[in-house]
VOPAGU-2260 file (C-alpha; in pm, 1 decimal, decimal comma):
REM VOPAGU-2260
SITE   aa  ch    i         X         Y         Z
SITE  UNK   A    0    4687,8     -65,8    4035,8
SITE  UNK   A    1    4343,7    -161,0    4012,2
SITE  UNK   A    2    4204,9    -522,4    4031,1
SITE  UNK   A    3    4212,6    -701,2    3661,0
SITE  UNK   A    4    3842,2    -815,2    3560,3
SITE  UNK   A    5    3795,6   -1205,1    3499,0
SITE  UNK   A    6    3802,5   -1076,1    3157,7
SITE  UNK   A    7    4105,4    -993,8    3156,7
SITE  UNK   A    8    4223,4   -1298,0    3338,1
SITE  UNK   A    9    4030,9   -1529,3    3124,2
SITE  UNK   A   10    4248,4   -1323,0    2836,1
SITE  UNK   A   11    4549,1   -1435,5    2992,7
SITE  UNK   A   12    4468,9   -1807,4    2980,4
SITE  UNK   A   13    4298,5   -1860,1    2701,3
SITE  UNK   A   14    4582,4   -1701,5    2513,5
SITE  UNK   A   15    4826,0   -1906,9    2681,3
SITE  UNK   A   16    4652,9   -2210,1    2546,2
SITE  UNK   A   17    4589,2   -2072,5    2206,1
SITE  UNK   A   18    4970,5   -2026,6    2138,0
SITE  UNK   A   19    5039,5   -2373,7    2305,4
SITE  UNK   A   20    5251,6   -2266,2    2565,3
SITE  UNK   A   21    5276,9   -2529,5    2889,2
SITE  UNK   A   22    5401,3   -2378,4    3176,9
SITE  UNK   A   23    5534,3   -2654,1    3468,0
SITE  UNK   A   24    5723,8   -2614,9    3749,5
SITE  UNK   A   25    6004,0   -2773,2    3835,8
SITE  UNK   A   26    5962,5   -3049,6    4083,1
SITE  UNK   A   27    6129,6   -2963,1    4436,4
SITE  UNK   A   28    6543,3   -3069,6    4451,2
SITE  UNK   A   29    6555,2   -3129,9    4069,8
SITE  UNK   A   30    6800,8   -2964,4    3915,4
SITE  UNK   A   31    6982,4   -3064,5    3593,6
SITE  UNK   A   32    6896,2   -3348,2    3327,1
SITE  UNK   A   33    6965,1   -3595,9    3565,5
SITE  UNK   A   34    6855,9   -3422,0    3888,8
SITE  UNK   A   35    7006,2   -3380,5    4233,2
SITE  UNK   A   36    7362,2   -3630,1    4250,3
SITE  UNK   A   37    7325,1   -3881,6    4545,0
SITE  UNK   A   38    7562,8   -4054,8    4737,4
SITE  UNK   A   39    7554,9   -4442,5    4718,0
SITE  UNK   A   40    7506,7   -4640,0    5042,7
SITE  UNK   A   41    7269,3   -4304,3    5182,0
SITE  UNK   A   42    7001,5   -4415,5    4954,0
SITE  UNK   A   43    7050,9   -4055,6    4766,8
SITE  UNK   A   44    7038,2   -3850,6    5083,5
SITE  UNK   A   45    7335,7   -3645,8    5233,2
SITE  UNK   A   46    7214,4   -3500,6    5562,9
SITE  UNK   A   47    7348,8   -3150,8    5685,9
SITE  UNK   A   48    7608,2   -3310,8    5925,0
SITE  UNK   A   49    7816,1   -3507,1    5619,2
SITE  UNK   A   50    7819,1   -3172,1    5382,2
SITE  UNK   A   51    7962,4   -2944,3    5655,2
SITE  UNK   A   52    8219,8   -3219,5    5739,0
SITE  UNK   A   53    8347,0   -3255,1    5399,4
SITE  UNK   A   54    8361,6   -2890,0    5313,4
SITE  UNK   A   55    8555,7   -2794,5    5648,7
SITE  UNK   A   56    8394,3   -2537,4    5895,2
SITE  UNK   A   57    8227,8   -2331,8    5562,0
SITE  UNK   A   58    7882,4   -2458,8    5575,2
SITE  UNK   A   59    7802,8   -2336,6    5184,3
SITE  UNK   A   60    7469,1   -2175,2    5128,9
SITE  UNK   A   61    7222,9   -2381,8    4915,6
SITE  UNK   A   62    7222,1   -2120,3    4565,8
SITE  UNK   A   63    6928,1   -1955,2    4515,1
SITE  UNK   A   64    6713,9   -1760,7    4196,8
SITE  UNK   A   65    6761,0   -1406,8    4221,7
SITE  UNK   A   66    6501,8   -1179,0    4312,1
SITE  UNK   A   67    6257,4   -1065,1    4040,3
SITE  UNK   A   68    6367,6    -696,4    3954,0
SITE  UNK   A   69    6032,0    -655,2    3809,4
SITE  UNK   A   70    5827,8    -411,1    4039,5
SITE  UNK   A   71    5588,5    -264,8    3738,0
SITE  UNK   A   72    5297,6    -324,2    3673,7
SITE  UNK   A   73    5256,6    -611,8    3477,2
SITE  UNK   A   74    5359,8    -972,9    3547,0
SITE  UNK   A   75    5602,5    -944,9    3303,0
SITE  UNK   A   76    5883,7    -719,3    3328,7
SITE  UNK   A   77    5905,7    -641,0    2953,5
SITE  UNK   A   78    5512,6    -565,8    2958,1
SITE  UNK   A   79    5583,9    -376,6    3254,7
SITE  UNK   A   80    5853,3    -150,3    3112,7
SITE  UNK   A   81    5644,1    -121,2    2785,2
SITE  UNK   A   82    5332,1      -2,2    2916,8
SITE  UNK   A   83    5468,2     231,7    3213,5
SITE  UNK   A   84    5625,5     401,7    2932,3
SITE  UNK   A   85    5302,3     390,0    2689,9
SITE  UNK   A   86    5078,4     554,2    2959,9
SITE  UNK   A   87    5363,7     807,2    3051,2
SITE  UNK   A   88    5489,4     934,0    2703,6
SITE  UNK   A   89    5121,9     884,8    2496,7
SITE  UNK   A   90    4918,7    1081,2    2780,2
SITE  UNK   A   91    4772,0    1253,7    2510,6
SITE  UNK   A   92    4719,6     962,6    2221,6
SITE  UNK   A   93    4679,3     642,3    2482,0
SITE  UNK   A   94    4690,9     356,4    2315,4
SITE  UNK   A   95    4554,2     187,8    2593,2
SITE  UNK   A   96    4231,2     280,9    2772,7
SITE  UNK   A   97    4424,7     169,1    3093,3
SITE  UNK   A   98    4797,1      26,9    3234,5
SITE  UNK   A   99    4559,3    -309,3    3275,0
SITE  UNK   A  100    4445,9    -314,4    2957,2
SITE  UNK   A  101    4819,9    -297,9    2850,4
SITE  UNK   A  102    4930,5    -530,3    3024,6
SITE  UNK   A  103    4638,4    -773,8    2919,8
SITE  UNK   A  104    4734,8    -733,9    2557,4
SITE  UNK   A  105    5122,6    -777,1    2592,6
SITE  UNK   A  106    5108,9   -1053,1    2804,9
SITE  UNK   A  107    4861,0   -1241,5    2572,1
SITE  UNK   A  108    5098,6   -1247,3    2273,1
SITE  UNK   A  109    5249,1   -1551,6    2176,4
SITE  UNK   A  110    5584,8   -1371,7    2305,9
SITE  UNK   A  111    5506,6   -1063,8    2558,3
SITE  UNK   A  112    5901,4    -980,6    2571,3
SITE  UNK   A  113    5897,2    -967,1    2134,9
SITE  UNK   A  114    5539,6    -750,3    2151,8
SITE  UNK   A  115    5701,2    -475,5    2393,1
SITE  UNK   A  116    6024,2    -502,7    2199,8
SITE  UNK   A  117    5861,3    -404,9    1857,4
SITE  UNK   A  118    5648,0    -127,2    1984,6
SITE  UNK   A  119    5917,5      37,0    2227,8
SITE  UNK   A  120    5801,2     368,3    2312,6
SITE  UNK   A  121    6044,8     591,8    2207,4
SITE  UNK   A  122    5834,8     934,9    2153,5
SITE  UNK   A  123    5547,1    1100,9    2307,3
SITE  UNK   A  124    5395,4    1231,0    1933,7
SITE  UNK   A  125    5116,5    1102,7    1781,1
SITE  UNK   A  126    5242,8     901,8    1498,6
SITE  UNK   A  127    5525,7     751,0    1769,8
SITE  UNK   A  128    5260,0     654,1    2008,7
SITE  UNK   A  129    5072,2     489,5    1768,0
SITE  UNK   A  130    5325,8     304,5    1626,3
SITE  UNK   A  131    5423,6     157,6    1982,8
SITE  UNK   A  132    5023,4     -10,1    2010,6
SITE  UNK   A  133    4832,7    -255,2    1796,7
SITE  UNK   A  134    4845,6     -52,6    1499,0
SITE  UNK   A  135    5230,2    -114,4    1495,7
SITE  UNK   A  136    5470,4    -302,7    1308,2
SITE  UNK   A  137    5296,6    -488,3    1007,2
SITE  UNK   A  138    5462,9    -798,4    1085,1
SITE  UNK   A  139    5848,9    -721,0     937,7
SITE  UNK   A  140    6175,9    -833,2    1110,3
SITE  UNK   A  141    6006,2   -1079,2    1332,9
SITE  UNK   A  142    5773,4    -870,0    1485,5
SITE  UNK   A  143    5390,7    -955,0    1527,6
SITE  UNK   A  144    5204,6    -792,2    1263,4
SITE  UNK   A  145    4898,9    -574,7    1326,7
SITE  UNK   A  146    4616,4    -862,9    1218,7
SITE  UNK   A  147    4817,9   -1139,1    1396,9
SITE  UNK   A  148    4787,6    -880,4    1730,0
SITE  UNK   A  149    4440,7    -805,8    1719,2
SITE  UNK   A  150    4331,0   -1136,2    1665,3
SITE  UNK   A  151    4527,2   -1352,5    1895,9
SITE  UNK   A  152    4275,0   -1092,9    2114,1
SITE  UNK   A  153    4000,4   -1195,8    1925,1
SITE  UNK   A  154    4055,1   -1589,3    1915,6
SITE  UNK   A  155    4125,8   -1539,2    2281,7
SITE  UNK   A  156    3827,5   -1320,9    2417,6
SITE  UNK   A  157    3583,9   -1563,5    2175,8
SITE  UNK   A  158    3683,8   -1858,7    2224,2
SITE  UNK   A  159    3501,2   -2127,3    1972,1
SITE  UNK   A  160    3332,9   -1792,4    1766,0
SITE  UNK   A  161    3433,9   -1786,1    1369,0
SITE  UNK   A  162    3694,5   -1722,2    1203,5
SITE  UNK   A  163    3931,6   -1895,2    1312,7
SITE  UNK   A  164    4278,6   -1728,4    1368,8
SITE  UNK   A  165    4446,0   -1807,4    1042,8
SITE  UNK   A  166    4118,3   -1708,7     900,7
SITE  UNK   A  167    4125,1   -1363,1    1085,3
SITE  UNK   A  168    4420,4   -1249,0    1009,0
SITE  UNK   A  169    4302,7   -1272,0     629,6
SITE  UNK   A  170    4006,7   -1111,5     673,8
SITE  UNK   A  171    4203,0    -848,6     866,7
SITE  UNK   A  172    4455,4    -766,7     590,5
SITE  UNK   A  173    4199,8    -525,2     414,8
SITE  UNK   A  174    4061,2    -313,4     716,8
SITE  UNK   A  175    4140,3      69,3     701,6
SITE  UNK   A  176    4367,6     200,3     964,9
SITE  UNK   A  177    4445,6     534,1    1075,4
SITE  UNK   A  178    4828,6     727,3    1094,6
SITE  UNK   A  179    4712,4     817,0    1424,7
SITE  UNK   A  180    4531,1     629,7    1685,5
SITE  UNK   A  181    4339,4     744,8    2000,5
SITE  UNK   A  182    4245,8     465,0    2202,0
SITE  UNK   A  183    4007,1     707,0    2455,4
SITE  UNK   A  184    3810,9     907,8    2130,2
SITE  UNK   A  185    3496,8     844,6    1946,6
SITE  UNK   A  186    3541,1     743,1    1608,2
SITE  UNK   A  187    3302,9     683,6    1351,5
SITE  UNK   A  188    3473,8     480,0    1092,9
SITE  UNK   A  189    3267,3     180,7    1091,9
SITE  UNK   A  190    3470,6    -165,0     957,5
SITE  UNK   A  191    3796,3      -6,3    1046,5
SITE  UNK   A  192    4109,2    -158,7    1236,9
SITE  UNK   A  193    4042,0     122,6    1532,1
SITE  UNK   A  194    3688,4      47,1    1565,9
SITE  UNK   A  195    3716,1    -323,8    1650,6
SITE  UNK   A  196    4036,4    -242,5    1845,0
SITE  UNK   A  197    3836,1     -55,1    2054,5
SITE  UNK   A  198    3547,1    -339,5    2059,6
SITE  UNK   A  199    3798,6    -551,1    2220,2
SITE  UNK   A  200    3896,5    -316,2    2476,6
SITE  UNK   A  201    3574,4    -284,5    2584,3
SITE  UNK   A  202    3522,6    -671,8    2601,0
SITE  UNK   A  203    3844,2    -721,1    2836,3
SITE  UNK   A  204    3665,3    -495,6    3124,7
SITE  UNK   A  205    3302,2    -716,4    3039,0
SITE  UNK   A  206    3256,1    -942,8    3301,4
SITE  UNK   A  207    2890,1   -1046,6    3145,3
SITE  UNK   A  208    2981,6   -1342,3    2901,6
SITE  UNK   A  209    2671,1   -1277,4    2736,5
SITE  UNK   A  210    2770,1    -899,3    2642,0
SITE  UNK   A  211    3104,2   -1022,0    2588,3
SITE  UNK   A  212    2962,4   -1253,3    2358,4
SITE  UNK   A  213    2774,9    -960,8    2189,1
SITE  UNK   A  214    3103,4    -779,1    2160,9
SITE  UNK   A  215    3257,6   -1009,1    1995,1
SITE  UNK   A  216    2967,8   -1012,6    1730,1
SITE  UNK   A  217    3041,1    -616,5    1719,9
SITE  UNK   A  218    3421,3    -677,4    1655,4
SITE  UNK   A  219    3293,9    -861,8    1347,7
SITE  UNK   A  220    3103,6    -615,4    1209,1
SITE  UNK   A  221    3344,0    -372,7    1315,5
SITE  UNK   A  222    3100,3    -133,1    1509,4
SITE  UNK   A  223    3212,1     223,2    1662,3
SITE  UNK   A  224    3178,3     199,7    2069,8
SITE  UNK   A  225    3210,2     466,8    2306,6
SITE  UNK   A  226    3516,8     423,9    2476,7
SITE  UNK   A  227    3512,8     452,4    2824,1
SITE  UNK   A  228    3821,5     647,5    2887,8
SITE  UNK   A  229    3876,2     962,9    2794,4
SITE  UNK   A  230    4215,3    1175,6    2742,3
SITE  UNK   A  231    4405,2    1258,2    3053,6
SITE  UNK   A  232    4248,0     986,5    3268,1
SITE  UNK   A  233    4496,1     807,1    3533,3
């Protein structure tokens, strides 16, 4: 897989502060509410000698996580499954320009693992593929909507830039969008869901702030790019 552009990594982190989410790791030996139980007159520590003695000759393994299973792509293992799938079945209508792309967008939802469960890719046709993207689920049955997707990208990638989220998604409501989407073709419908979709693609592989910053003007005005994939690339 190739190397994610600061872009994309500055996606990732600005979007996890935009939806509030706090990640923290647990401190070392905490476990439960009340922590690791001590034993009084050791000043809370039980060396390896007392626990073998008082559970026989067994000397019990400390327990441990189980391995991550997730060995796709992504960080996450529901991105992961999502976009393997995307960039297998919608070869010929990506909806990504690349697998890091994809995983970019999924894990910068306010819930990756609800984002790849909307948009499962079940077919390979075009209407199925595009369904399975941003121009998926409008928002019903607790999915993310369409104009909440694209811009939690927006608010992300332009940080500080008007509107606002709750404003975007309102000025969203009203952009055209197509039955079928082609995240690698030239389009020419200026203003239109696809076009700034695209805009944003192109902003997560700028590592220029300044022509990220003029992307995100573009996304705006909803300007046409030239994408920079085209069908059939790996």
């Amino acid at each position: 897989m190739r190397k994610r552009s600061a872009a994309v990594w500055t996606l990732a982190t600005l979007a996890a502060w935009l939806v509030g989410c706090q990640v923290i790791a647990p401190l070392p030996g905490v476990g439960g509410e009340g922590g690791d139980s001590t034993t009084e007159g050791h000043g809370g520590a039980v060396d390896a000698g007392e626990r073998q003695a008082s559970q026989g000759s067994q000397i019990m393994p400390d327990p441990t996580p189980p391995a991550s299973e997730n060995n796709g792509p992504c960080e996450n293992a529901e991105c992961s499954t999502h976009c393997a799938r995307s960039m297998d079945l919608c070869e010929l209508t990506p909806q990504y320009p690349s697998v890091e792309t994809c995983c970019a967008v999924c894990e910068a939802m306010p819930s990756p693992a609800a984002y790849a469960g909307c948009r499962a890719v079940e077919a390979g046709d075009p209407a199925g593929c595009t369904g399975s993207g941003l121009l998926g689920p409008s928002g019903d049955d607790g999915c993310i909507g369409q104009c909440e997707a694209i811009c939690t990208l927006y608010a992300a990638l332009c940080p500080g830039m008007p509107p606002d989220l709750e404003s975007c998604v309102l000025m969203c409501s009203p952009w055209s969008t197509a039955a079928v989407f082609n995240a690698c073709s030239t389009l020419k419908a200026e203003g239109s869901f696809e076009c700034r979709l695209q805009q944003i693609y192109l902003a997560l592989d700028e590592p220029d702030p300044a022509k990220r910053d003029g992307a995100c003007q573009d996304i705006l005005q909803g300007r046409c790019p030239k994408p920079k994939c085209e069908v059939g690339d790996d």
